[in-house]
Structure formats: structure tokens, C-alpha cells
Biopython code that builds the backbone (N, CA, C, O; Angstrom):
import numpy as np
from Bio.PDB.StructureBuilder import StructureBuilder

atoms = [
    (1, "UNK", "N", (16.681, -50.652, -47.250)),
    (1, "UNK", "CA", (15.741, -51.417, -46.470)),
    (1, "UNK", "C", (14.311, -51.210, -46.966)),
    (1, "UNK", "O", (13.493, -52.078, -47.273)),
    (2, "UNK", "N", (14.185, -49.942, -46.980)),
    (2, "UNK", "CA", (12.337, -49.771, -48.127)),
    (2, "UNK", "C", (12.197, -50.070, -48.800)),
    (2, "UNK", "O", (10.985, -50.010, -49.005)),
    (3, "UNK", "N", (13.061, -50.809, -50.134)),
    (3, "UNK", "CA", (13.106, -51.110, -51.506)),
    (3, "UNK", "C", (13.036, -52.846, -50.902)),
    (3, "UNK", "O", (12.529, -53.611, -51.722)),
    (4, "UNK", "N", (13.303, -53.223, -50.126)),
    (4, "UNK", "CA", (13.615, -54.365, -49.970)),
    (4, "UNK", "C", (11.831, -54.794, -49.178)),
    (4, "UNK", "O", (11.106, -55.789, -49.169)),
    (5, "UNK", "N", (11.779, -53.663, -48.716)),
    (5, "UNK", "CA", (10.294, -54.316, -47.965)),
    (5, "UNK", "C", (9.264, -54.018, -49.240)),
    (5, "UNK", "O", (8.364, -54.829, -49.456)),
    (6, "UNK", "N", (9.387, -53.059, -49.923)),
    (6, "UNK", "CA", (8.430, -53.245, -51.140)),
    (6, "UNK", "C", (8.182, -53.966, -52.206)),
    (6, "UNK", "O", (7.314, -54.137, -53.062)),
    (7, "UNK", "N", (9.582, -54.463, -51.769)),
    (7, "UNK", "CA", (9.942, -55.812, -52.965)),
    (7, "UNK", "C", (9.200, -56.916, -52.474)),
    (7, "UNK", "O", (8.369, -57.488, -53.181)),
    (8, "UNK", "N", (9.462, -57.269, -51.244)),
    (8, "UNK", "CA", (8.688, -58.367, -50.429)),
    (8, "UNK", "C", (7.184, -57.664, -50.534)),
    (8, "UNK", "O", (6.447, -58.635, -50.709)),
    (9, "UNK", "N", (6.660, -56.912, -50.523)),
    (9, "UNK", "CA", (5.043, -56.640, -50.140)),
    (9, "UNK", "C", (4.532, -56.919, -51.619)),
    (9, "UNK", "O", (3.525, -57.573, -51.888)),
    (10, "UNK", "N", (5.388, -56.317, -52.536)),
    (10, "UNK", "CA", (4.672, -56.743, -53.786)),
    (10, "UNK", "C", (4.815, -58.693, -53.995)),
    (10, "UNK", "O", (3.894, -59.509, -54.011)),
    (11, "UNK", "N", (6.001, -58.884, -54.100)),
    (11, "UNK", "CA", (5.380, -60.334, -54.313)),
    (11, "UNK", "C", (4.677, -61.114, -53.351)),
    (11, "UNK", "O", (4.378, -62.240, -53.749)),
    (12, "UNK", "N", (4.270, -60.765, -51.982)),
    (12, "UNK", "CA", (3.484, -61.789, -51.866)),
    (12, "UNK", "C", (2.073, -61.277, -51.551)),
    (12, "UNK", "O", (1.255, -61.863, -50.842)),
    (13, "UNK", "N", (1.882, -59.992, -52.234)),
    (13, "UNK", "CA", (0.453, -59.991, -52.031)),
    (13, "UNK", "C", (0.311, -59.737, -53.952)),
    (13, "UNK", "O", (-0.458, -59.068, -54.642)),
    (14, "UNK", "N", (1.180, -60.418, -54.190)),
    (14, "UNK", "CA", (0.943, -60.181, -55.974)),
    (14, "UNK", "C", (0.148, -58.874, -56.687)),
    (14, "UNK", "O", (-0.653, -58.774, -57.617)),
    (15, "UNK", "N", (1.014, -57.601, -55.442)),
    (15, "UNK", "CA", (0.670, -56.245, -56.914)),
    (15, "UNK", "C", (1.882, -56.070, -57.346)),
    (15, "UNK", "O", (2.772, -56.854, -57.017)),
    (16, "UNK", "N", (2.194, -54.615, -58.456)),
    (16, "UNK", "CA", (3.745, -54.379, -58.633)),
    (16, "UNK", "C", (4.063, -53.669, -57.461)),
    (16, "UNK", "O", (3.453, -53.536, -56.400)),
    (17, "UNK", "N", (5.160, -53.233, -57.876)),
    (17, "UNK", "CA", (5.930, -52.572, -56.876)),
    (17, "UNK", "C", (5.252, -51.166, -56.274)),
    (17, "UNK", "O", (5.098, -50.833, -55.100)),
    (18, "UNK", "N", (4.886, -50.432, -57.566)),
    (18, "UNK", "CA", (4.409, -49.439, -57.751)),
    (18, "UNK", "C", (3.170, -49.121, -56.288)),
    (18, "UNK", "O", (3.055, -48.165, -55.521)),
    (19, "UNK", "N", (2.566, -50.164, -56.392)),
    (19, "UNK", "CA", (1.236, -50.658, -55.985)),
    (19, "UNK", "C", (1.845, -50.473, -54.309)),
    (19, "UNK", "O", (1.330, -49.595, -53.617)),
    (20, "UNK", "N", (2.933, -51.330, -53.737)),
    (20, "UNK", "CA", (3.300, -52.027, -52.970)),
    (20, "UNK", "C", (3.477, -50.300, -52.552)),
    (20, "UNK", "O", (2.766, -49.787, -51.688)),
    (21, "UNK", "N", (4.572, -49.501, -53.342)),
    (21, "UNK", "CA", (5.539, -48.000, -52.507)),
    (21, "UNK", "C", (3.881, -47.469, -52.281)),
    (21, "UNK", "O", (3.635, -46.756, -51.308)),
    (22, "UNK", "N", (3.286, -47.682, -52.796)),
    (22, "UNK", "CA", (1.834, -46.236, -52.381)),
    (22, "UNK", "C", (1.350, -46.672, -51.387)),
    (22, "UNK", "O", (0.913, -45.936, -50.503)),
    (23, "UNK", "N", (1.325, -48.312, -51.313)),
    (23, "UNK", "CA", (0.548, -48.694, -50.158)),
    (23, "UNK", "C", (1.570, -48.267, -48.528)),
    (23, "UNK", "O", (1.301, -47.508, -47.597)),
    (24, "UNK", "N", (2.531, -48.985, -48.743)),
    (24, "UNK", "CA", (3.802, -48.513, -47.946)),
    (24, "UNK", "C", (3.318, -47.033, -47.163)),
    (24, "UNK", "O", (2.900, -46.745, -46.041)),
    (25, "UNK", "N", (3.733, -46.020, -48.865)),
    (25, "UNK", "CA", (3.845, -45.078, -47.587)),
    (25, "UNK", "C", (3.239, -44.022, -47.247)),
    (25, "UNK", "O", (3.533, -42.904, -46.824)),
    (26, "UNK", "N", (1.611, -45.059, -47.732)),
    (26, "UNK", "CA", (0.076, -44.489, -47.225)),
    (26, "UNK", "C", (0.032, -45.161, -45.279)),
    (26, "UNK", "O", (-0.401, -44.557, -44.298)),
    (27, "UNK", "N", (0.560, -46.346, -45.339)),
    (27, "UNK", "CA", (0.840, -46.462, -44.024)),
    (27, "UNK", "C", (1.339, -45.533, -42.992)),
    (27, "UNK", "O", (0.791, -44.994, -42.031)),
    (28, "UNK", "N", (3.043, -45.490, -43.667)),
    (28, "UNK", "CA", (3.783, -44.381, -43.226)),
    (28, "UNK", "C", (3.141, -43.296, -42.750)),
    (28, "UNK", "O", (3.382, -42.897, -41.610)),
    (29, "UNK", "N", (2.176, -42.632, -43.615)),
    (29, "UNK", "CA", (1.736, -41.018, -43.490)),
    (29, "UNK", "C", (0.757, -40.952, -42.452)),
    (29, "UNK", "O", (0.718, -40.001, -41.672)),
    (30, "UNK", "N", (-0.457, -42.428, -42.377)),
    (30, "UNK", "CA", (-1.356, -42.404, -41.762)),
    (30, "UNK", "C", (-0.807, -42.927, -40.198)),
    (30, "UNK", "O", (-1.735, -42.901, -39.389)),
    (31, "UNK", "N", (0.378, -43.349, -39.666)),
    (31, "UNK", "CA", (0.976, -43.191, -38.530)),
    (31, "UNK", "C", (1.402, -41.847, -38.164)),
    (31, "UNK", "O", (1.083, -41.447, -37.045)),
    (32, "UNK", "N", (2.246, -40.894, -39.136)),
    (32, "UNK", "CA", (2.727, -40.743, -38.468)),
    (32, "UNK", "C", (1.858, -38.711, -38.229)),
    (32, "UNK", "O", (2.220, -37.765, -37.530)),
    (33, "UNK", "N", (0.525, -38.906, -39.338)),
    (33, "UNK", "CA", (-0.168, -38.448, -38.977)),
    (33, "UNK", "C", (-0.983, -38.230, -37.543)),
    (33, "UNK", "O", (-1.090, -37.204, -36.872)),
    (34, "UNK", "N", (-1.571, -39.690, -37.293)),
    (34, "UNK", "CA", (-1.689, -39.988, -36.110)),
    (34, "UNK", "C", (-1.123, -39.789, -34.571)),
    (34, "UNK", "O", (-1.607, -39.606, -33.455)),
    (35, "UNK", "N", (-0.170, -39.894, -35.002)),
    (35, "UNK", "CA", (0.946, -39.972, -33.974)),
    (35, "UNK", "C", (0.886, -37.748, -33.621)),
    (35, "UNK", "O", (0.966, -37.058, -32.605)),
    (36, "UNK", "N", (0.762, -37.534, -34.679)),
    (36, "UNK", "CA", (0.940, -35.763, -34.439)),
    (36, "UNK", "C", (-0.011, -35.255, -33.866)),
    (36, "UNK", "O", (0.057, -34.194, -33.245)),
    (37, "UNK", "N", (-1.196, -36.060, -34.022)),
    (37, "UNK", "CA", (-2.489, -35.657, -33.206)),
    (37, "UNK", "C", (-2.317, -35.931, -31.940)),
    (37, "UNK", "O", (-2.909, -35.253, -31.100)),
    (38, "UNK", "N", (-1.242, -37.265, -31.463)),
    (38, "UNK", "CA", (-1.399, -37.423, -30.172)),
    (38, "UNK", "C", (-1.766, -38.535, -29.297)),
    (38, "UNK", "O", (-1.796, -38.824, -28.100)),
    (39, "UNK", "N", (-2.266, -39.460, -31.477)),
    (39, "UNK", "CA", (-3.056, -40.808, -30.791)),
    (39, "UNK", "C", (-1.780, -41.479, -30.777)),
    (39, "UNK", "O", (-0.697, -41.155, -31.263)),
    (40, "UNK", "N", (-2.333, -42.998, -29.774)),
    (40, "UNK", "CA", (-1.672, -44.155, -30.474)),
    (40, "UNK", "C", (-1.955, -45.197, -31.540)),
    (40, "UNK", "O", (-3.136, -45.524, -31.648)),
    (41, "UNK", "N", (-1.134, -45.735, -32.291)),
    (41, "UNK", "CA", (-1.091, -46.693, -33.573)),
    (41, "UNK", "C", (-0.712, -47.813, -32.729)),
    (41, "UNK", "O", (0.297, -47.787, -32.025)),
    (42, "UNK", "N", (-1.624, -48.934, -32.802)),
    (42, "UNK", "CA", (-1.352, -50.212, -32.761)),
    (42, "UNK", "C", (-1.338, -51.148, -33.807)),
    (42, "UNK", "O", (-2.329, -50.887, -34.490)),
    (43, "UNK", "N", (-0.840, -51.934, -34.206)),
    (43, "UNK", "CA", (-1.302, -53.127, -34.869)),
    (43, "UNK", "C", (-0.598, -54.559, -33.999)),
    (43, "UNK", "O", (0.527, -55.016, -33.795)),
    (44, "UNK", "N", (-1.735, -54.837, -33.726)),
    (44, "UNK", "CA", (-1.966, -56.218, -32.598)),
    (44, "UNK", "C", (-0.979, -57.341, -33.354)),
    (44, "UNK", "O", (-1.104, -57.800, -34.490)),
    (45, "UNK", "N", (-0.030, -57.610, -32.419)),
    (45, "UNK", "CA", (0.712, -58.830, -32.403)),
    (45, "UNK", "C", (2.090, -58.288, -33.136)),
    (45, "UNK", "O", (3.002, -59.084, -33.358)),
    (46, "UNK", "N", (2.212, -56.726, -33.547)),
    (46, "UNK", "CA", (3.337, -56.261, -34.032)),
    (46, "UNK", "C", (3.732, -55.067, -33.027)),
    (46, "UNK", "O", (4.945, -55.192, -32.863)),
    (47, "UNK", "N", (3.354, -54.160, -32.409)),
    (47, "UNK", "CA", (4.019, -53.433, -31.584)),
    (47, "UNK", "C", (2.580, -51.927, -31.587)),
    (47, "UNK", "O", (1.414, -51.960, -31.978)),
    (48, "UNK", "N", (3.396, -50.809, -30.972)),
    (48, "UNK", "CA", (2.464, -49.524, -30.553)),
    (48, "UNK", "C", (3.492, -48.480, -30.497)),
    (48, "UNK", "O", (4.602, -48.348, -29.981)),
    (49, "UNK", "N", (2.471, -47.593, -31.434)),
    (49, "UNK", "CA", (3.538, -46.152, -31.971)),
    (49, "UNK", "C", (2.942, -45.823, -30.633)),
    (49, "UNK", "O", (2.101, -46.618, -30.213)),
    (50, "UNK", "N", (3.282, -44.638, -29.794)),
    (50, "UNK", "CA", (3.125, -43.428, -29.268)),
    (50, "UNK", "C", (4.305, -42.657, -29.006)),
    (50, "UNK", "O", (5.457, -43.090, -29.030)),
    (51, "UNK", "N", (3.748, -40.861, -28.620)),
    (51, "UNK", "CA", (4.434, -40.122, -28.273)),
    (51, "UNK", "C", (4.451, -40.102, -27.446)),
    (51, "UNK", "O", (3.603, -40.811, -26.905)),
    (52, "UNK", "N", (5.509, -39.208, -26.415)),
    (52, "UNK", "CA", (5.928, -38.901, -24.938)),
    (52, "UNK", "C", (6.360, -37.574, -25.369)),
    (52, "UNK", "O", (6.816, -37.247, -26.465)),
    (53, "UNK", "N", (6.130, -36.814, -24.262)),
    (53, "UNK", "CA", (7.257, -35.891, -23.974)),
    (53, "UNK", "C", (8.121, -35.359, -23.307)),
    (53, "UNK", "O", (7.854, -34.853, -22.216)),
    (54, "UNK", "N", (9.834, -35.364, -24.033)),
    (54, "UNK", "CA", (10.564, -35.180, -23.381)),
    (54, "UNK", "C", (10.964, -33.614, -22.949)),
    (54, "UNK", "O", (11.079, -32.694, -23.760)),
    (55, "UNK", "N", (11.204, -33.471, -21.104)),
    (55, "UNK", "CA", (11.213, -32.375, -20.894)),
    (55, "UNK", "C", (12.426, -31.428, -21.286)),
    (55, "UNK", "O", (13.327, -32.091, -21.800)),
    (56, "UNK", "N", (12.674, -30.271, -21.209)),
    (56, "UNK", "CA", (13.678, -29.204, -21.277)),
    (56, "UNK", "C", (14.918, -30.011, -20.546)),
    (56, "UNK", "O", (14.586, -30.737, -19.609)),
    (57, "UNK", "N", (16.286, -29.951, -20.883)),
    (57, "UNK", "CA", (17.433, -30.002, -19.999)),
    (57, "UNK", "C", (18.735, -29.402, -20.050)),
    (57, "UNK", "O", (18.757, -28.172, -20.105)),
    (58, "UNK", "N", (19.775, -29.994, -20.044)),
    (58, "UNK", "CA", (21.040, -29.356, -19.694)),
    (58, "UNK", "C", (21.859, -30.235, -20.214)),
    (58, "UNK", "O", (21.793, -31.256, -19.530)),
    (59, "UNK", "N", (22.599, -30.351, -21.081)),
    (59, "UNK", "CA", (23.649, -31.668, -21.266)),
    (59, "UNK", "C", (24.861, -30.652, -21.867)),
    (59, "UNK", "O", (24.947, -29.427, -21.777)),
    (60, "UNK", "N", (25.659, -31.512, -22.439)),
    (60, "UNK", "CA", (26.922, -30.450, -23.047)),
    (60, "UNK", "C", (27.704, -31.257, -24.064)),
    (60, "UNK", "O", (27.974, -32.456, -24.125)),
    (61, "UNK", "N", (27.985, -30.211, -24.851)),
    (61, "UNK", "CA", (28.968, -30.677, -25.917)),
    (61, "UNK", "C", (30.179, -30.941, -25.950)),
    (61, "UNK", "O", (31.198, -30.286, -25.730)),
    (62, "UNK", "N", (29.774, -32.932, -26.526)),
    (62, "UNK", "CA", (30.593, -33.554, -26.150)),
    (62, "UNK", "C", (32.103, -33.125, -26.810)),
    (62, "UNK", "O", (33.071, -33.845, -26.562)),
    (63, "UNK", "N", (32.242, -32.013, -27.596)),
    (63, "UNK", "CA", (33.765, -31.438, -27.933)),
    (63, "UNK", "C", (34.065, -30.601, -27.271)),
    (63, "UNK", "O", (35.199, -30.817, -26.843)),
    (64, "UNK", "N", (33.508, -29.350, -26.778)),
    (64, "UNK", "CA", (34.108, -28.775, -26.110)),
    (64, "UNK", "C", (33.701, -28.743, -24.172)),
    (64, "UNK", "O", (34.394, -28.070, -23.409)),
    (65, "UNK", "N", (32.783, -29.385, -23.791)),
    (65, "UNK", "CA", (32.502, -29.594, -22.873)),
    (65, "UNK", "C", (31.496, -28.788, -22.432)),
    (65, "UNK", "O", (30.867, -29.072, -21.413)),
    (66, "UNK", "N", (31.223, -27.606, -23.222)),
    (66, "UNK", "CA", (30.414, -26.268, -22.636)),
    (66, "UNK", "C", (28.506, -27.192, -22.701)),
    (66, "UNK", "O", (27.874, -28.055, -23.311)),
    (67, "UNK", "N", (28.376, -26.061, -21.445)),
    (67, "UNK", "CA", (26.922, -27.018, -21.341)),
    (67, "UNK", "C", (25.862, -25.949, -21.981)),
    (67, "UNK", "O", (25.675, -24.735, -21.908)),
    (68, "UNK", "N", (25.304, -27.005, -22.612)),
    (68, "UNK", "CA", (24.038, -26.039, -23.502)),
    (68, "UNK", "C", (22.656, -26.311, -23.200)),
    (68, "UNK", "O", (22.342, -26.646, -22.058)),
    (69, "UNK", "N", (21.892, -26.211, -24.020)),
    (69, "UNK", "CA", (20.019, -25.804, -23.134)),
    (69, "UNK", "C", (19.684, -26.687, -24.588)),
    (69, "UNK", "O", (19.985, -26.330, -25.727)),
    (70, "UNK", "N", (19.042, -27.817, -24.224)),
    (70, "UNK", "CA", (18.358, -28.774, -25.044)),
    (70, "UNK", "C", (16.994, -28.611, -24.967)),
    (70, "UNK", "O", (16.542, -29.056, -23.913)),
    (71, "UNK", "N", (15.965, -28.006, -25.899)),
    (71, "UNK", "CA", (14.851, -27.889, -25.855)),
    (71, "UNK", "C", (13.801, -29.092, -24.830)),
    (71, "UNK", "O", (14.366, -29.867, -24.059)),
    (72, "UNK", "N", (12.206, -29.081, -24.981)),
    (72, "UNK", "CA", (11.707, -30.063, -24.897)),
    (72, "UNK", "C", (11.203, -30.380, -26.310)),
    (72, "UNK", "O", (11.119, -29.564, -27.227)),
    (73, "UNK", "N", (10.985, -31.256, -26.341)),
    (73, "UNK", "CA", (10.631, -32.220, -27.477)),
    (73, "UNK", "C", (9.507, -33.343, -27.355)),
    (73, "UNK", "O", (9.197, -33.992, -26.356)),
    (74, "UNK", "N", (8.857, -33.409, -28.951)),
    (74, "UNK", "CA", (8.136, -34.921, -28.220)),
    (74, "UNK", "C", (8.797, -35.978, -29.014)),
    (74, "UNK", "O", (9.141, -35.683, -30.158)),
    (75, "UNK", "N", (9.022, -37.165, -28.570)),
    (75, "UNK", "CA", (9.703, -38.035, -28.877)),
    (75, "UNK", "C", (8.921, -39.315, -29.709)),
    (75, "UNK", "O", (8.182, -39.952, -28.959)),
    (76, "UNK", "N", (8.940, -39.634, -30.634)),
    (76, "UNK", "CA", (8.148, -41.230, -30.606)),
    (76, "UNK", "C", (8.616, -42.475, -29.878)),
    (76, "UNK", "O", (9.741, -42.454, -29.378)),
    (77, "UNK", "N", (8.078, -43.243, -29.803)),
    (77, "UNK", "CA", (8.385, -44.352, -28.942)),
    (77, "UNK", "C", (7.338, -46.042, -29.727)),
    (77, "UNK", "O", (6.165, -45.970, -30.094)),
    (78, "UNK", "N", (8.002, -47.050, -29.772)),
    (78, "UNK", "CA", (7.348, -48.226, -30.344)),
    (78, "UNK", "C", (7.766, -49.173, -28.786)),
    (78, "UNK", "O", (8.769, -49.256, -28.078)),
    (79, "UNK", "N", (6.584, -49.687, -28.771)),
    (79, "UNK", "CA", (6.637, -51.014, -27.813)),
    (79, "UNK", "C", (5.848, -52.078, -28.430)),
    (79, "UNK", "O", (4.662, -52.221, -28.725)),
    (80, "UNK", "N", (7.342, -53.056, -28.563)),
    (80, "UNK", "CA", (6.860, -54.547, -29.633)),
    (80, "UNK", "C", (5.743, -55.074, -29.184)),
    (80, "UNK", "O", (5.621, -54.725, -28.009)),
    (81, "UNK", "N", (4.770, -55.807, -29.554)),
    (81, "UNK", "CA", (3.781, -56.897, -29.240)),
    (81, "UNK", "C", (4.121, -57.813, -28.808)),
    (81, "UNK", "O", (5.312, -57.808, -28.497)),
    (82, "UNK", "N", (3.414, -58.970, -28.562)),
    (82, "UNK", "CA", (3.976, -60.409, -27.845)),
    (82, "UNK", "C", (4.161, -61.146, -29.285)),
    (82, "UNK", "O", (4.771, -62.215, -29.295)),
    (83, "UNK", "N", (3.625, -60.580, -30.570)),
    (83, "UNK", "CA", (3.780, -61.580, -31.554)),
    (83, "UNK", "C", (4.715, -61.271, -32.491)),
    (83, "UNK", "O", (4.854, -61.982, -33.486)),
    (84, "UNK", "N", (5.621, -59.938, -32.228)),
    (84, "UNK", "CA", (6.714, -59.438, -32.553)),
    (84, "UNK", "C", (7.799, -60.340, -31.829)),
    (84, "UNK", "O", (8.617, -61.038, -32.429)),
    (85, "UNK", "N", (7.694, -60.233, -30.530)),
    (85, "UNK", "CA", (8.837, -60.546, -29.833)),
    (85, "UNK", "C", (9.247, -62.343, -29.222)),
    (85, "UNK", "O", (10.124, -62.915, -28.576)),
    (86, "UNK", "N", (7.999, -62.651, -29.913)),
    (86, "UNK", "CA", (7.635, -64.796, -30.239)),
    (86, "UNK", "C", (9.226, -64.552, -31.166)),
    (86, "UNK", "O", (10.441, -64.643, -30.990)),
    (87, "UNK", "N", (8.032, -64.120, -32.425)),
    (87, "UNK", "CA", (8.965, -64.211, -33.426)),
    (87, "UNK", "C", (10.291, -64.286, -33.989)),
    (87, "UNK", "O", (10.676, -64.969, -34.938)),
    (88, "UNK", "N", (11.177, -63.174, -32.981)),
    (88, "UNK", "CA", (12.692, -62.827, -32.807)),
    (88, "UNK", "C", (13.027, -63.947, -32.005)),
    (88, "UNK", "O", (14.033, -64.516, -32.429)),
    (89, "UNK", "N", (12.378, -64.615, -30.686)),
    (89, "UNK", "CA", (13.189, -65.400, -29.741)),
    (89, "UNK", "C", (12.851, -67.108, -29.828)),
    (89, "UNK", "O", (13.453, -67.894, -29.096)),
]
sb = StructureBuilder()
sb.init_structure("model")
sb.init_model(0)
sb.init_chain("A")
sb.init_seg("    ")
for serial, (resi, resn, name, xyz) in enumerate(atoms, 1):
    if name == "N":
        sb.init_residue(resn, " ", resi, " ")
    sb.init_atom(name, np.array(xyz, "f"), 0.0, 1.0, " ", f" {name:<3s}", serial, name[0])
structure = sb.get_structure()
């Protein structure tokens, strides 16, 4: 799927590929940089990175049934735009 979006980014903004993977996943880094600080990433009419955090719990393994202690965690989370979700419907 990344080779396929770099393929598309290079031809239609006519750099090589090369051009296209740095730009890519200077994006990549600068989200998910962001995102570690705490902010949110928008880009208007495509959706919004943020984190949450999920608390401590209890669930169990689904082979042997025994219940174990699931840390807390922070989770990412994307909520589409209105010009994401035109688009799909």
C-alpha cells in the first residue's frame, strides 16, 4: 500500500519516487511526532490524528481463559473530515 501511494504522489506532483518516499515519510514522522507531544494533527477536509488514553483493565486470554492485567496505554485515534467522508459515499 506505501509503494502504491508513492507511486501515485510521484506522478502527479511530477517528482521521482525517491522525492515522493522522503516526502511521505517526513509526513509520517512529523504526525506522529506530534501526536507524542500530545497535540492534534488535522488536515481540513481529510480527518484528525489524536491521542486518548486508555485506562488499566482486566480481560483474559482468549486460550486459556485465565484473566490477566492489561496495562494503560495511549491509544491513537483518526476522525474523518466531512471531505473524507463526501468522498467514500
Amino acid at each position: 500500500m506505501k509503494e502504491e501511494l508513492i507511486e501515485k504522489m510521484a506522478k502527479e506532483a511530477k517528482i521521482t519516487k525517491a522525492q515522493a518516499k522522503r516526502a511521505l515519510d517526513a509526513l509520517f514522522d512529523g504526525v506522529t511526532t506530534n501526536l507524542k507531544k500530545g497535540k492534534r494533527v488535522s488536515f481540513v477536509g481529510f480527518g484528525t490524528f489524536n491521542v486518548t488514553k486508555r485506562k488499566a483493565r482486566t480481560g483474559r486470554n482468549p486460550q486459556t481463559g485465565d484473566e490477566i492485567k492489561i496495562p494503560a496505554a495511549k491509544v491513537p485515534k483518526f476522525k474523518p473530515g466531512k471531505g473524507l467522508k463526501d468522498a467514500l459515499n
